[in-house]
N, C-alpha and C positions, 0 to 999 in steps of 0.2 A: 619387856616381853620377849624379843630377838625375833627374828626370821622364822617363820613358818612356813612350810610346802606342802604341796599336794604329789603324793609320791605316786604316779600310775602305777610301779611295782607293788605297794602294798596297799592301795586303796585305801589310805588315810592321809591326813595333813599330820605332819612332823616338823619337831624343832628341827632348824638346820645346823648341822652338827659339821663341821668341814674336813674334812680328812685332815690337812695341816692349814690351822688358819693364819699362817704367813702366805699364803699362796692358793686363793680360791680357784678350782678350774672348773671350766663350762664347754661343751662342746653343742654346740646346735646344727641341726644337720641345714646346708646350704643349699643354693639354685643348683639345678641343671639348664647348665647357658644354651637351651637350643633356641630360643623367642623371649619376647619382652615377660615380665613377672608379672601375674595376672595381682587382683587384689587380694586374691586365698594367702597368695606367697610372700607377702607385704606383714601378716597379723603377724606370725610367730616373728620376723626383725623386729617388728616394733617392742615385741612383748616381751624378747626374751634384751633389748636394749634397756628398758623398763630396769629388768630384772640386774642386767648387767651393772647400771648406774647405782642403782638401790646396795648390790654387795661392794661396789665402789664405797660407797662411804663408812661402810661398816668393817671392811676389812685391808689391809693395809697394801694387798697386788691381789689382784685377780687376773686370770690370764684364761680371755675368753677367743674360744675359736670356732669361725665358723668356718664351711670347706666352699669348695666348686669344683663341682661333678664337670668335669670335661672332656669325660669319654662316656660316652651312652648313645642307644640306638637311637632316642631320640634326635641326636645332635645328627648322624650320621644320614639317619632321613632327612632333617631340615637339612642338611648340606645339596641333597641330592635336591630337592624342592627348590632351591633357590640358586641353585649352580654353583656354588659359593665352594671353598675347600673347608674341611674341618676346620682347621683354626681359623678361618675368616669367621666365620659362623662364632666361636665362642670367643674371640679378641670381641667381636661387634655386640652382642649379647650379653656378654661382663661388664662392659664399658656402660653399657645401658642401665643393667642392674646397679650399678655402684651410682648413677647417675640419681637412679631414680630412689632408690635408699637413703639419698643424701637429702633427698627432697622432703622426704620423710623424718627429717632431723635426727637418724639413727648414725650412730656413732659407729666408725670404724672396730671390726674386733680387732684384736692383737693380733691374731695371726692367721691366715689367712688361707689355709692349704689346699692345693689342683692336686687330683686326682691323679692326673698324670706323670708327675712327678714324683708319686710314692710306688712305681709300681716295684723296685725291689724290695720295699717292705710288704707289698699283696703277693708277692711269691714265695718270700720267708714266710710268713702267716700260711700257707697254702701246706708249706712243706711241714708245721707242727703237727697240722690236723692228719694229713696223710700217714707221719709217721705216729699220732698218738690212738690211729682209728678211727676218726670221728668224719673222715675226708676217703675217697675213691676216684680216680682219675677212668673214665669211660667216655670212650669215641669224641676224642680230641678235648673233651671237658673233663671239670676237676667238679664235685658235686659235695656238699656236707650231707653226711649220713642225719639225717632227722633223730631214727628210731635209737642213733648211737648217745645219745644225750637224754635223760628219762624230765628232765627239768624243763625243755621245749616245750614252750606255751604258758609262761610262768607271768610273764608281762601280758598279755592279751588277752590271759584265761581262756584260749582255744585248747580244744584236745587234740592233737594229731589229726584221728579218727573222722572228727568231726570238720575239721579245715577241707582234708580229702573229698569227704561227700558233698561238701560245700563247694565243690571245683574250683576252691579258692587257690591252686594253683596251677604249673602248669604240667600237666603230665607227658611226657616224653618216654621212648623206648629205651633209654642208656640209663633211665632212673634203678636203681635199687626198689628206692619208695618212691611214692606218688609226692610224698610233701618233701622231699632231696632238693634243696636249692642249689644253683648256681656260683660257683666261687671262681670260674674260671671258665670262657669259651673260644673256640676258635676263629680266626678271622680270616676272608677271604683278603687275599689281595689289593682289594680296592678298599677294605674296611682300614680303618687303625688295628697296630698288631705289633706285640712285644716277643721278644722271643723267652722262652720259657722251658721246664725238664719234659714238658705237656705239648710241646709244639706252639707255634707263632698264634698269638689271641691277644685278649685282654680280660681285664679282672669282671666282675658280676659286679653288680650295684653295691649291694650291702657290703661286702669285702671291705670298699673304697673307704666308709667312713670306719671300721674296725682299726683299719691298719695308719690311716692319716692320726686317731684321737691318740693312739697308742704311741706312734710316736710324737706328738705334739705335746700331749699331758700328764704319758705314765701308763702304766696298765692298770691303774686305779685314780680315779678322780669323781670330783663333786658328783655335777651336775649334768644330763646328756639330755636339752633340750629338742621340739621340733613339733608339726601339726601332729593332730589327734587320728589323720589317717596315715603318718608314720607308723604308728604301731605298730601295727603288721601290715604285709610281713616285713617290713625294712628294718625296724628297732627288737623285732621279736628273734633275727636270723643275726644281727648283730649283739646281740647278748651269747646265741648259744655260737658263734664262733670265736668269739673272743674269750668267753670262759672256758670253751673246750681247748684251743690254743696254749691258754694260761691257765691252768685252774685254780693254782695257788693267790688268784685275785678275782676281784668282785667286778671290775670294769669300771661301771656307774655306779653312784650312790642313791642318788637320787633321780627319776626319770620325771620330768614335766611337760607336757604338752596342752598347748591350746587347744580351743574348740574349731568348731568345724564355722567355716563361712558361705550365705549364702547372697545371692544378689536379686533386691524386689522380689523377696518371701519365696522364691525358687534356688534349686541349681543352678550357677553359673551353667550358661551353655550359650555357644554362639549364636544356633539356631533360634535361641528365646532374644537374642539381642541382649540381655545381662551377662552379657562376660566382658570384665573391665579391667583394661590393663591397667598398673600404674603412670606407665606413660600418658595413656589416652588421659586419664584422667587429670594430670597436673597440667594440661591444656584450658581444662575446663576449671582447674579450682585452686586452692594452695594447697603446697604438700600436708601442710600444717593442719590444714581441715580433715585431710585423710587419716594423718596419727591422731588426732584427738575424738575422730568417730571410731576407732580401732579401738581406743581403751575404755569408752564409754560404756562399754560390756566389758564384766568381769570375762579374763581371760580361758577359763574353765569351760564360758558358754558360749552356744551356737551364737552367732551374730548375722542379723540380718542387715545387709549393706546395701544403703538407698540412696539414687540423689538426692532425694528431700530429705533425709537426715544430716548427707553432707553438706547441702545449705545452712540446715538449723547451728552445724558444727560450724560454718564459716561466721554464723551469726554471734554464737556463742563467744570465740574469738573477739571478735572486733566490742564485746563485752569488755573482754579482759585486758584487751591492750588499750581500751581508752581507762583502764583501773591504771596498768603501767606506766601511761603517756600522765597520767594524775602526777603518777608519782615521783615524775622528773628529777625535782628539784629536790626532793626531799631524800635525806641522808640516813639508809639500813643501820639499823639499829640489831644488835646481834643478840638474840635472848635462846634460850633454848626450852624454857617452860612454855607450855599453850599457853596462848593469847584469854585474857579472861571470857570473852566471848564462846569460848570451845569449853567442851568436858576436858576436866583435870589429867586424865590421861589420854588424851587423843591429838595424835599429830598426823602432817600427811606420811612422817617415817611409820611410826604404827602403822596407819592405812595400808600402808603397802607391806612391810614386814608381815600383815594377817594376810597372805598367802597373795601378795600383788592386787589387793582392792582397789583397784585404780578409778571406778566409777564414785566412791565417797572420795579416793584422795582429791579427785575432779571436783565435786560441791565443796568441799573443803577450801580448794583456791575460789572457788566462787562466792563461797563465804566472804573470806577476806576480799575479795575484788570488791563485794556490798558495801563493807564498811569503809571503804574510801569515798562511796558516795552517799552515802545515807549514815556518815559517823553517830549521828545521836538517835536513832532509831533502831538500832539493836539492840537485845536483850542478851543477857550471861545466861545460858544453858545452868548456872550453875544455880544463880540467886534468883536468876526471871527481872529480874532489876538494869537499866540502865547502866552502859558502862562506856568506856573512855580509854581508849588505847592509843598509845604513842603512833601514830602513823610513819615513824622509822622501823618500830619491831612489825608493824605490818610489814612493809615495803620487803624486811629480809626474811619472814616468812613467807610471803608470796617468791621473791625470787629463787627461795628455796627450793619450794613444795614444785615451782616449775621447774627448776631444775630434774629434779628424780625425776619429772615424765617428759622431760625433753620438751617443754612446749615455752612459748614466749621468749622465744630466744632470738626474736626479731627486734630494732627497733621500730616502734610505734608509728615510725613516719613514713617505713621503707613498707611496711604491715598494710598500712592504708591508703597507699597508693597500689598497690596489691603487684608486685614485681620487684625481681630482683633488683641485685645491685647494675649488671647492665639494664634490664627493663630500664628503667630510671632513667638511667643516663640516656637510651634510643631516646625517650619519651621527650625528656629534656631540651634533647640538642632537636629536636622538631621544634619545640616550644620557642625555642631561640630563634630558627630559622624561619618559624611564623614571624616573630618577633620585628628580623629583619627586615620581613618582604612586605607588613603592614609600613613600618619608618621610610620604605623604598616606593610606598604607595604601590607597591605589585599586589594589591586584593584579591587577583585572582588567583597567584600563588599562595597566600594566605590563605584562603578560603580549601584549595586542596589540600592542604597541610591539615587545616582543621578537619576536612572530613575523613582525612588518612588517621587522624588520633583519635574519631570517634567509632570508626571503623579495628580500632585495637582497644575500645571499651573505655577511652579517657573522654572524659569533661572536662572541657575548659571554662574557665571563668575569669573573665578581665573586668579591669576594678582601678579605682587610682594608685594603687602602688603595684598594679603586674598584674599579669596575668598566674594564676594558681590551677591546681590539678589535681582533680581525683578518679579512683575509677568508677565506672557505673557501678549502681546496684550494692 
């Protein structure tokens, strides 16, 4: 069948056709490092790593980039907020993102580009539009002429007309028009500030990602991933700058965006108490529970994000990794036909190839998880009859299908004790030093040790060969 997309440029799903398929490229638009990554900011890494892994196998290099925005007002208020200097603020809020990404079992992209470090490519970009007309330098800023591009608003299906009475931007006196963005502003003294033909500033949001993808993957490439409130104006203003710049190219091929996310059937908002960072959250759960309630909705749909679903997710899991821990000993068998249990053409590559369906690629691995416990109690989709499967070709089906979604990439033991590889070992060398101070008849230290382990959510359990651990719940 191959790869299928949902293109928000043309409002259809399409085969994916690759510009050169020696060399798939994907650009997704990244954090801005002023504060930790709430859970909104978390779906499109997961989804677009999903997406990432999935042309991994299909295509022979993929070279996928995602940016960090490290110049923005944003950052420069939290700096002010916390006393902190710019770069303290976004060294400590990268470090965090990448931390907490990882937790997420999302995979590093290839390349990885700061904003900051492209600004001679955002002042060559500055200088096409200027001199091809489409750009005007007015009272220390550089502005894209909107009305000079008749194609604006081709991605979002906004009119001009209609954006303006929408106040959906921002209106200033140095505008030409009302919808003229920003490619370029000045900076006081105390702000960050490049020197420039325009005087000492720095670039405008959108600019940043135009001129990073441009030099990272071409001035034509696949894919230009990010959330569904990217559109506009962020994705809408980097189409018309980068084809007005270049027009002999298309830029993106294809534009994909996830749905919008909310928290307990609301807007995230901190006043409702539903705004949930990543961090906060992998306090309270595994990362692993977080990426598998993420794709449990097709990526296209709005997603309501709850702790009782993330429970249900952490239940789900400890499903699938007692199918895993099943299947220890037993040796992957490598077939590439569906299992006879499945329809004749249905695999979890299909599932996903049909535009990232990741909630059947999900029942799918839960399929197979059933049949390691209940091998004689399934039926063939096919015949309705009783059937009998190598539980090898399970074992490399399931490691498969979890591979493309990143999930089960724990082992089972490290899963259910529910902590890293330090957790463990803190947990452990407590265990030992109980160990100790019961053989040293110190009880009383014993006895603190134990309440200090249940106080971090472990159970102990002593027994004639040792004492053993799990966590609560």
């Amino acid at each position: 069948m191959g790869l299928r997309l949902y293109n928000t440029l043309t409002r259809r799903k399409e085969d994916f056709e690759p510009i050169d398929p020696g060399n798939v490229r994907m650009y997704v638009c990244g954090p801005t490092v002023y504060d930790y990554a709430h859970i909104g900011n978390a779906r499109p890494v997961v989804v677009f790593d999903v997406l990432y892994r999935l042309l991994r196998q299909h295509y022979p290099k993929v070279t996928y980039v995602r940016n960090i925005t490290d110049v923005d007002d944003k950052i420069i208020n939290a700096a002010k907020e916390t006393g902190e200097t710019i770069e303290q603020v976004t060294t400590r809020t990268t470090k965090a993102f990448h931390e907490d990404m990882a937790a997420l079992g999302a995979l590093d992209p290839d390349i990885e580009p700061r904003a900051t470090e492209h600004i001679p490519e955002m002042i060559a970009m500055i200088e096409q539009l200027i001199e091809a007309g489409h750009a005007y330098a007015a009272d220390g800023h550089v502005l894209f002429d909107v009305p000079s591009w008749p194609d604006y608003g081709g991605l979002s299906r906004n009119k001009r007309e209609d954006i303006v009475a929408g106040a959906r931007v921002e209106v200033a006196p140095y505008k030409k028009d009302p919808a003229d963005f920003v490619l370029w502003k000045p900076s006081t003294d105390e702000q960050p500030g490049w020197e420039s033909p325009w005087g000492r500033g720095r670039p405008g949001w959108h600019l940043e990602c135009s001129a990073m993808s441009g030099k990272h993957l071409g001035l034509d490439f696949d894919i230009h991933g990010g959330g569904q409130d990217l559109i506009f104006p962020h994705h809408e203003n980097e189409i018309a700058q980068s084809r007005c710049a270049e027009p002999e190219h298309i830029f993106a091929k294809y534009w994909v965006h996830n749905g919008y996310l909310m928290a307990e059937g609301e807007k995230m908002s901190k006043s409702l108490g539903n705004f949930y960072t990543v961090h906060e959250l992998l306090e309270e759960f595994p990362g692993e529970a977080i990426r598998l309630l993420l794709l449990k909705t097709h990526y296209r749909q709005p997603l309501d994000f709850t702790k009782e679903r993330l429970r249900e997710a952490k239940a789900e899991l400890d499903y699938l990794y007692r199918a895993v821990e099943a299947l220890k000993d037993v040796m992957a068998i490598p077939c590439d036909d569906p299992l006879p249990i499945e329809q004749p053409r249905s695999t979890v590559t299909d599932d996903l190839d049909d535009d990232l369906n990741t909630p059947l690629a999900i029942s799918r691995i839960h399929l197979l998880a059933k049949y390691v416990f209940e091998p004689w109690d399934l039926k063939s989709e096919i015949s309705g009859e009783q059937v009998s499967v190598d539980l090898g070709q399970v074992k490399y089906r399931l490691e498969h299908a979890a591979g493309l979604l990143g999930l089960l990439q724990q082992d089972p033991e490290v899963w259910f004790k529910g902590a890293g590889a330090e957790g463990v070992a803190e947990i452990e060398d407590l265990i030992a030093r109980r160990e100790g101070a019961r053989k040293a008849k110190d009880f009383a230290e014993a006895d603190r040790i134990r309440d200090e382990l249940e106080e971090m959510g472990v159970v102990l359990e002593d027994g004639p060969d040792g004492t053993t651990w799990r966590r609560a719940g």
